[in-house]
Each structure stands twice: as C-alpha cells, then as structure tokens.
N, C-alpha and C positions, 0 to 999 in steps of 0.2 A: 619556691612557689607552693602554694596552699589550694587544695581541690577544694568549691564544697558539694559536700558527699550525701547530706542528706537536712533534712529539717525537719524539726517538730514542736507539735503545739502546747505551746505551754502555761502555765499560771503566776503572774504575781500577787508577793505579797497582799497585794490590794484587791486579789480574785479576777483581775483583767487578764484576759488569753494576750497572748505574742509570740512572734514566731523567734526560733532559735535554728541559728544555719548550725550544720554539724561541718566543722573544715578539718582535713587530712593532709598529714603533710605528706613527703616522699616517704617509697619504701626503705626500708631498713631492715640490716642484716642484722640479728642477734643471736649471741652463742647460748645455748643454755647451759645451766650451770650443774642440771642433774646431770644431761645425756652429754653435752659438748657437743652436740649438733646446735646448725644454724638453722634460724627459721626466718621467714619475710613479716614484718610489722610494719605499723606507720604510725605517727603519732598523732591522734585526735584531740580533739577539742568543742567546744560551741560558744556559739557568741547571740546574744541577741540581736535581735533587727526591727525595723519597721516593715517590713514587706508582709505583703497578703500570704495566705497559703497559694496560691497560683503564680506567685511571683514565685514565690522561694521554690519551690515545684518548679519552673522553667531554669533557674541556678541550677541543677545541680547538675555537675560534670566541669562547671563554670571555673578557671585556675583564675589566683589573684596572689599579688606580690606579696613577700611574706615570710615568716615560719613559723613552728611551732616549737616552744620551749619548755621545758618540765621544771617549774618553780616551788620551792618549799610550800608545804600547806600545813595548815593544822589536822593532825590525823581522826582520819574516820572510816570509818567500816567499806569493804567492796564485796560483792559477791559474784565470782565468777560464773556466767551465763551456763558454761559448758559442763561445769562439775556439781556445781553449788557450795565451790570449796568460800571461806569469809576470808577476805585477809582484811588488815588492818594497812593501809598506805598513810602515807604524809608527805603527799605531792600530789600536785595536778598541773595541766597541761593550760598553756593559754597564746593566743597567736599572738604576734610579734610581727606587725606590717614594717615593711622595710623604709629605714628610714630617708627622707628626703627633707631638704632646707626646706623650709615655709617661705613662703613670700611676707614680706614684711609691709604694710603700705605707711606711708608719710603724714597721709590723711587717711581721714575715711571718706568714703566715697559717697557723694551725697545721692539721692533719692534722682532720679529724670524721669519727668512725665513728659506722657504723648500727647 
C-alpha cells in the first residue's frame, strides 16, 4: 500500500499549473554504511493528477493499492535539505499500482439515451 502524503502545485511545460500527489510507501529499515546503525525511511514519489488543490488537500492520509520502486534514471544533481551536501544519483522512485486483469469487452458498448 501507497499513503498520499502530501501535494503540490506545479507547472508544465506549456506554463499550465497541476496538481502532483506526493505518495509514500511503507516504512523501512536501513543500515547505514558509515555508523551501522538502522534508521526508519520510506520510499516517495509524485505522480500527476487532475484534482483541484481542495481535492488533493482532502487525500492526504488516503492509502491505495500499490508500491513504490527505485528504477534506473539518467543521473542528476540532489541536494540534501538537512546539510546542503550535492550528491549526484541515477535513480528515482515511481509507483507501481498493483496489478489486476482488465476486463476485456466483446463489443463496445454503444451509447443509451434516456
């Protein structure tokens, strides 16, 4: 399961605002590799959406089926919030809704008016 966590407003290419859910997956233990102590993480991500900022603002806390996976990326600059240390990564995170059969139809389904 995928929490989302937070959202924000953002710009495309084309200078249009849209909103971006921020989704978290579970906690996680990791060892560090200086000290060998464990510390608690989770692995984030964001996804675009169609929701208002008042929509996305009533999601968060909201869980949806899912996970989050760390997939090869072309590398680019990070800058840590806490130190202002730069590192250089080549990966990022992207969700991975759990997978289900599709319905398949025979037809398509024609139009019914009232």
């Amino acid at each position: 399961m995928v929490t989302i966590s937070n959202y924000f407003v953002r710009q495309s290419n084309e200078g249009k605002s849209f909103i971006a859910l921020e989704l978290s997956g579970d906690v996680e233990m990791i060892q560090s590799t200086e000290t060998g102590r464990f510390y608690a993480t989770a692995k984030r991500c964001t996804i675009s959406s169609t929701f208002s900022e008042e929509i996305a603002k009533s999601l968060i806390g909201r869980q949806m089926p899912g996970r989050i996976d760390r997939v090869e990326a072309e590398s680019y600059e990070y800058t840590v919030k806490e130190t202002g240390e730069i590192l250089i990564l080549s990966h990022t995170y992207v969700y991975v809704p759990d997978e289900k059969p599709m319905m398949m139809l025979e037809k398509p389904i024609s139009r019914v008016t009232v």
